[in-house]
MMTF fields as JSON, N, C-alpha, C and O atoms, coordinates in Angstrom:
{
  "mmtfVersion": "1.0.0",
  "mmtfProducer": "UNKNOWN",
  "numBonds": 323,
  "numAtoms": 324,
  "numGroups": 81,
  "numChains": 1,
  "numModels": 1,
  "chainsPerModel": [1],
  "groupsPerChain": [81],
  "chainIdList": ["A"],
  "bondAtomList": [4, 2, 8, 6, 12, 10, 16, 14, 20, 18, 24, 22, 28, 26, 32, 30, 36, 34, 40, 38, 44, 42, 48, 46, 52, 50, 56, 54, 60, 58, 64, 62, 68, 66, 72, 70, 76, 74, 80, 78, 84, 82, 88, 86, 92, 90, 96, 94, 100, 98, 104, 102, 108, 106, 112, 110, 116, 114, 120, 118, 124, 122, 128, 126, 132, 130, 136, 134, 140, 138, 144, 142, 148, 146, 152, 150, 156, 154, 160, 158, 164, 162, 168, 166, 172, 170, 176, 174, 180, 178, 184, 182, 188, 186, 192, 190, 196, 194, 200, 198, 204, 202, 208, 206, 212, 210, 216, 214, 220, 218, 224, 222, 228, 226, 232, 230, 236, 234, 240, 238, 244, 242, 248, 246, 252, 250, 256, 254, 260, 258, 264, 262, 268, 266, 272, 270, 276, 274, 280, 278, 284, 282, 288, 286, 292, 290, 296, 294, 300, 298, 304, 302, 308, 306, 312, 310, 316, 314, 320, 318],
  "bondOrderList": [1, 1, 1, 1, 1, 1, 1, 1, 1, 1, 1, 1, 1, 1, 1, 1, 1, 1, 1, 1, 1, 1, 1, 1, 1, 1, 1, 1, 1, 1, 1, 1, 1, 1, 1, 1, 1, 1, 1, 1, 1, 1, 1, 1, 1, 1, 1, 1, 1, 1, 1, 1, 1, 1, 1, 1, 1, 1, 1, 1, 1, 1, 1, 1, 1, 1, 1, 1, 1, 1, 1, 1, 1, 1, 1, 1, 1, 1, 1, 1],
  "groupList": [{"groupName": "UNK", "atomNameList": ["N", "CA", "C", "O"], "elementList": ["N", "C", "C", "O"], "formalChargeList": [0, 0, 0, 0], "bondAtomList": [1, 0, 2, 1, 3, 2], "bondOrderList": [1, 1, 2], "singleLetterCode": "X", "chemCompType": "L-PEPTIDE LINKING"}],
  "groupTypeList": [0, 0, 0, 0, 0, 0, 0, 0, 0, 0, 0, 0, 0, 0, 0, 0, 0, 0, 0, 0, 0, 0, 0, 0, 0, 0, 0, 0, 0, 0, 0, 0, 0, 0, 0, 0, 0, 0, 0, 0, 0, 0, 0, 0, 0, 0, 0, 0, 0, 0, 0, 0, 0, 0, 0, 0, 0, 0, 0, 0, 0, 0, 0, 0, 0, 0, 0, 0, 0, 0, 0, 0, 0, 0, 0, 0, 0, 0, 0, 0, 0],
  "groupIdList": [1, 2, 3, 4, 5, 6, 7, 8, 9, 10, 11, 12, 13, 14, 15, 16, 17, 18, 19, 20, 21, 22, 23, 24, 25, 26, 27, 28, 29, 30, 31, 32, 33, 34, 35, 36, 37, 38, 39, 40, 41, 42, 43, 44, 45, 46, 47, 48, 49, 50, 51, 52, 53, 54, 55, 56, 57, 58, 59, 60, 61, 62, 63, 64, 65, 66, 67, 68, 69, 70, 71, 72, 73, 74, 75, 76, 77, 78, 79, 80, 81],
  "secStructList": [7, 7, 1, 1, 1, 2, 2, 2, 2, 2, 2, 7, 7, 6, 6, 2, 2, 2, 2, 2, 2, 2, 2, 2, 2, 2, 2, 2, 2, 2, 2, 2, 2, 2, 2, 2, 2, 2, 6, 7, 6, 6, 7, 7, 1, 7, 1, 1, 1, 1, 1, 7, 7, 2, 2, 2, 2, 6, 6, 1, 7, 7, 7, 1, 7, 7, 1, 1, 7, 7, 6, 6, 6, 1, 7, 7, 7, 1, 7, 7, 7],
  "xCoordList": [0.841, 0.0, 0.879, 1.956, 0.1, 1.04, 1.205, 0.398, 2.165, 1.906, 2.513, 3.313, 2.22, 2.115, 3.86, 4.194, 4.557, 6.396, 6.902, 6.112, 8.504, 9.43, 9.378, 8.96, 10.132, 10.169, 8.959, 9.276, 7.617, 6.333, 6.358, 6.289, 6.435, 6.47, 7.128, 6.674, 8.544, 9.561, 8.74, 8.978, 7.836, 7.314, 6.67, 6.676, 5.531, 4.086, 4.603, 4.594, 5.006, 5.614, 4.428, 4.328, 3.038, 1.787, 0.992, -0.019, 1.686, 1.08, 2.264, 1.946, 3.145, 3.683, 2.739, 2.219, 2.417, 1.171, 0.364, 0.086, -0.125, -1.718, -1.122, -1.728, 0.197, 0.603, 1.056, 0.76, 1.746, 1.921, 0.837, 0.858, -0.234, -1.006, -2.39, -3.224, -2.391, -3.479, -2.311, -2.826, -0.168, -0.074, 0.067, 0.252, -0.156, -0.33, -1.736, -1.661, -2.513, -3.956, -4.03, -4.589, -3.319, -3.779, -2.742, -2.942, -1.701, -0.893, -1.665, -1.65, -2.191, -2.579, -4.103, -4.129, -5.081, -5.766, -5.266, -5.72, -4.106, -3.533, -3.228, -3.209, -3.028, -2.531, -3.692, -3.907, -4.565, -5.882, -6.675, -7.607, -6.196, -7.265, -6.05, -6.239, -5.262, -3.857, -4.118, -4.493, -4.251, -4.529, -5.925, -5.92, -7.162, -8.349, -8.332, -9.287, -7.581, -7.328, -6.495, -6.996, -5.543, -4.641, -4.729, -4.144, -5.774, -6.049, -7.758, -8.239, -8.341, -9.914, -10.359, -9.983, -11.234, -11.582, -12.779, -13.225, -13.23, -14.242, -13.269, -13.828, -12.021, -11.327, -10.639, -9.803, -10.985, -10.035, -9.137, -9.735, -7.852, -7.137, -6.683, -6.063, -7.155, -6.629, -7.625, -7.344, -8.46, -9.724, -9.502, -10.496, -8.413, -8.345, -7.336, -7.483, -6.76, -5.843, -6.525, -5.743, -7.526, -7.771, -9.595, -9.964, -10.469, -12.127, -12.765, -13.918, -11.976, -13.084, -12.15, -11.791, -11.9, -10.714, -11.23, -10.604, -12.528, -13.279, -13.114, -12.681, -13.447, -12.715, -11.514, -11.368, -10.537, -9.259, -9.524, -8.813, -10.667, -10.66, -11.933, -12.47, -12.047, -13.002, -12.507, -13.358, -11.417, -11.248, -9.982, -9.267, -9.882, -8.87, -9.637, -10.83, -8.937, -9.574, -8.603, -7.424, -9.67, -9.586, -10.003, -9.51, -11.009, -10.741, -9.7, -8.61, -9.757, -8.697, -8.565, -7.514, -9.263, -9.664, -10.863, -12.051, -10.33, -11.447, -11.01, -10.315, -11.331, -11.054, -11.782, -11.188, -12.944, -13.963, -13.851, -13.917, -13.632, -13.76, -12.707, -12.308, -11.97, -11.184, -11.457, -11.92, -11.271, -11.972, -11.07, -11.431, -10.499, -9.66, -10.264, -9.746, -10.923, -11.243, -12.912, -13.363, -13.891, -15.317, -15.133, -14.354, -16.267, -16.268, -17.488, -18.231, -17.081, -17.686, -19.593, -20.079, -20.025, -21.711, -21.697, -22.712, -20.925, -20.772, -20.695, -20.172, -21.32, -21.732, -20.617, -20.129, -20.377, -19.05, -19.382, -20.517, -18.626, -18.684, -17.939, -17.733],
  "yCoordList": [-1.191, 0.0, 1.245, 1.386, 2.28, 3.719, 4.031, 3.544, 4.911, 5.582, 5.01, 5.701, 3.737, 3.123, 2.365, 1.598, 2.746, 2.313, 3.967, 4.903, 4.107, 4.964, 5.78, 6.91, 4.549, 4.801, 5.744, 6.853, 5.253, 5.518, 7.001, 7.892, 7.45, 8.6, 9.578, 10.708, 9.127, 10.413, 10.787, 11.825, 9.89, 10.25, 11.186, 12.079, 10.703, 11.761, 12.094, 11.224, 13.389, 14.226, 14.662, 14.652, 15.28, 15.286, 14.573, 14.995, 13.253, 12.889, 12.188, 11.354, 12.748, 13.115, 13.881, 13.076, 15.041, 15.934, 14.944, 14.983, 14.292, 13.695, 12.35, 11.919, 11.952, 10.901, 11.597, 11.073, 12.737, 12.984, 13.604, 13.468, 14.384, 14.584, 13.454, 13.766, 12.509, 11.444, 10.586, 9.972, 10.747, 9.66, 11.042, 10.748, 12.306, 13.549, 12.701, 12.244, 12.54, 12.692, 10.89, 10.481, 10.173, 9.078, 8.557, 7.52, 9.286, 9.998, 10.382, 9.775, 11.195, 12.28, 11.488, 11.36, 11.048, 9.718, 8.844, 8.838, 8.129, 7.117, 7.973, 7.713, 9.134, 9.855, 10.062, 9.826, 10.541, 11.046, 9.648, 9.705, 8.679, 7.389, 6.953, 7.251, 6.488, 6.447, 7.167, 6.671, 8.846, 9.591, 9.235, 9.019, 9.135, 8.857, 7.36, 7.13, 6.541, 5.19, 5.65, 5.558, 5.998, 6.091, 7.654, 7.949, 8.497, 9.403, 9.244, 9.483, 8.754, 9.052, 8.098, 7.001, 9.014, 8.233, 7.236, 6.438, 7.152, 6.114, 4.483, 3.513, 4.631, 3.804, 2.869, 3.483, 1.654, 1.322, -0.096, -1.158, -0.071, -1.008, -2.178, -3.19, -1.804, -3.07, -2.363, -1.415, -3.012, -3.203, -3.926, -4.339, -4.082, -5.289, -3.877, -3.748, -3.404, -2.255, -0.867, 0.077, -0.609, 0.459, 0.369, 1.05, -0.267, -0.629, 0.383, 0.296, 2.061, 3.026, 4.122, 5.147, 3.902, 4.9, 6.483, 7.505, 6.347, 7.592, 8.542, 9.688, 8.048, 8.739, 9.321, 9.853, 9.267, 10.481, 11.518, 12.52, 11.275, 12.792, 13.863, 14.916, 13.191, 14.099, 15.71, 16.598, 15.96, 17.613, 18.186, 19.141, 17.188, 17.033, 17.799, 17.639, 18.36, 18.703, 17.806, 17.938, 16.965, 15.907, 16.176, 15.512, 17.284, 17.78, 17.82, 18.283, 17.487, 18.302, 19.4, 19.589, 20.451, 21.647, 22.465, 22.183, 23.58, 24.179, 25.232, 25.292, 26.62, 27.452, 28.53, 29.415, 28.08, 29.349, 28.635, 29.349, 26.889, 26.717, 25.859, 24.984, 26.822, 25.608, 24.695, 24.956, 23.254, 22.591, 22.006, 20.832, 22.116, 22.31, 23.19, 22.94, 23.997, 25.251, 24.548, 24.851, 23.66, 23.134, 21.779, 20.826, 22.184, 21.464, 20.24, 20.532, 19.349, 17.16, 17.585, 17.915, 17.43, 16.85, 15.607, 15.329, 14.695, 13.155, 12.987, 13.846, 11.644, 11.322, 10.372, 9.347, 11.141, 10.686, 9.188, 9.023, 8.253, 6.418, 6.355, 5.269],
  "zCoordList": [0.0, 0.0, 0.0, 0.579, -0.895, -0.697, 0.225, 1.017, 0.81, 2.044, 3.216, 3.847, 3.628, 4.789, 4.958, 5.861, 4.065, 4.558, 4.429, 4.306, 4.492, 4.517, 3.458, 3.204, 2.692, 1.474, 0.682, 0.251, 0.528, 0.066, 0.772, -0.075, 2.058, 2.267, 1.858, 1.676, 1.634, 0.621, -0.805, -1.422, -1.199, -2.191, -2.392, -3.239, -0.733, -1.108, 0.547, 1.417, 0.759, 1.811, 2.716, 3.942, 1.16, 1.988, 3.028, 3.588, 3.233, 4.024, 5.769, 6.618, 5.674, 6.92, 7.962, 8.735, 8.169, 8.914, 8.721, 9.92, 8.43, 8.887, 10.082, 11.064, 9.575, 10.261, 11.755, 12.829, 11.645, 12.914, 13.825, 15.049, 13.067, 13.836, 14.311, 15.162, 13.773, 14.061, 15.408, 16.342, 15.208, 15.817, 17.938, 19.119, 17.213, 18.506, 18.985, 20.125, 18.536, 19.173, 19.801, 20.819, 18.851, 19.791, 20.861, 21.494, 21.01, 22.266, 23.436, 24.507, 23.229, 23.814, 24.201, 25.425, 23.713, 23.99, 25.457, 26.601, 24.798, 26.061, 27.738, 28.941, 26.768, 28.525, 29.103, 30.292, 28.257, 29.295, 29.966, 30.768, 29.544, 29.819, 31.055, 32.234, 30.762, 32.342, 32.895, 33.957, 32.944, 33.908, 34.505, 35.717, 33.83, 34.362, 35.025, 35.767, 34.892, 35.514, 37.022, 38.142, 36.804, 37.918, 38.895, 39.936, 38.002, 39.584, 40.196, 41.303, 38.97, 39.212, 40.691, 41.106, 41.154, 42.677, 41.974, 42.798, 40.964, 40.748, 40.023, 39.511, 40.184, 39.442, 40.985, 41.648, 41.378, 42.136, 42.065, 41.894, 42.186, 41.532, 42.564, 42.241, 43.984, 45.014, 46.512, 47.246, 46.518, 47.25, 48.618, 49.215, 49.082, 49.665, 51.044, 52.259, 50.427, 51.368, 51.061, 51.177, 50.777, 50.501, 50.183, 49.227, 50.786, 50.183, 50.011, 49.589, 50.395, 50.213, 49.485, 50.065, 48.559, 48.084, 47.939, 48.222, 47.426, 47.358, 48.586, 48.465, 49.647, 50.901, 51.248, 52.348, 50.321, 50.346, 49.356, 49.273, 48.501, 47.461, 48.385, 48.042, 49.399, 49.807, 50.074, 50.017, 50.3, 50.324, 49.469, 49.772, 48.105, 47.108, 45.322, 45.067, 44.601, 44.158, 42.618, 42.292, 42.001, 41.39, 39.738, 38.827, 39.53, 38.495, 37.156, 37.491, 35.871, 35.234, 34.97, 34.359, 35.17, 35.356, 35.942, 35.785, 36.677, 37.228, 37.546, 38.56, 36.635, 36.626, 38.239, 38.855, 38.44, 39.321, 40.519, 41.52, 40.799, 42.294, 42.281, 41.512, 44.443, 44.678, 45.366, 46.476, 44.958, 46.208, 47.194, 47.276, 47.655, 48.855, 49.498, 50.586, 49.7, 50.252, 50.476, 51.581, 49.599, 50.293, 50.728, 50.694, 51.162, 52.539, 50.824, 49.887, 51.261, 50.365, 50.874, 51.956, 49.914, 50.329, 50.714, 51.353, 50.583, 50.358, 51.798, 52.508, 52.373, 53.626, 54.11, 53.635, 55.316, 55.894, 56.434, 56.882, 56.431, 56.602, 57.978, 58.52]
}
């Protein structure tokens, strides 16, 4: 197939940018899904030392962004166990 070796690319140059930006985004994909695995309080990976993990983000602010509130600063609606 065109395109898809080394070689084939010196040819058609046009399609370098599509390769790097499809291989940016599915980069950038893997990080956000690792990050949502390994910080999210709804994700838990060993139940056995830890059965309520949700209970340390209670005054953590867990967000990937949040520009207007800090939450360190409110006080959890979530019912203390």
């Amino acid at each position: 197939m065109q395109g898809l070796s080394f070689q084939s690319l010196k040819k058609h140059k046009a399609l370098i940018p599509l390769y790097v930006c499809t291989g940016v985004g599915a980069m950038g994909a893997v990080f956000y899904l690792l990050r949502l695995a390994t910080r999210s309080p709804d994700v838990t990976w060993n139940r056995k030392t830890n059965p309520e993990p949700w209970q340390e983000y209670r005054n953590k602010q867990y967000k990937f962004y949040s520009p207007n509130i800090d939450y360190s600063k409110e006080e959890s609606p979530a019912p203390k166990f």
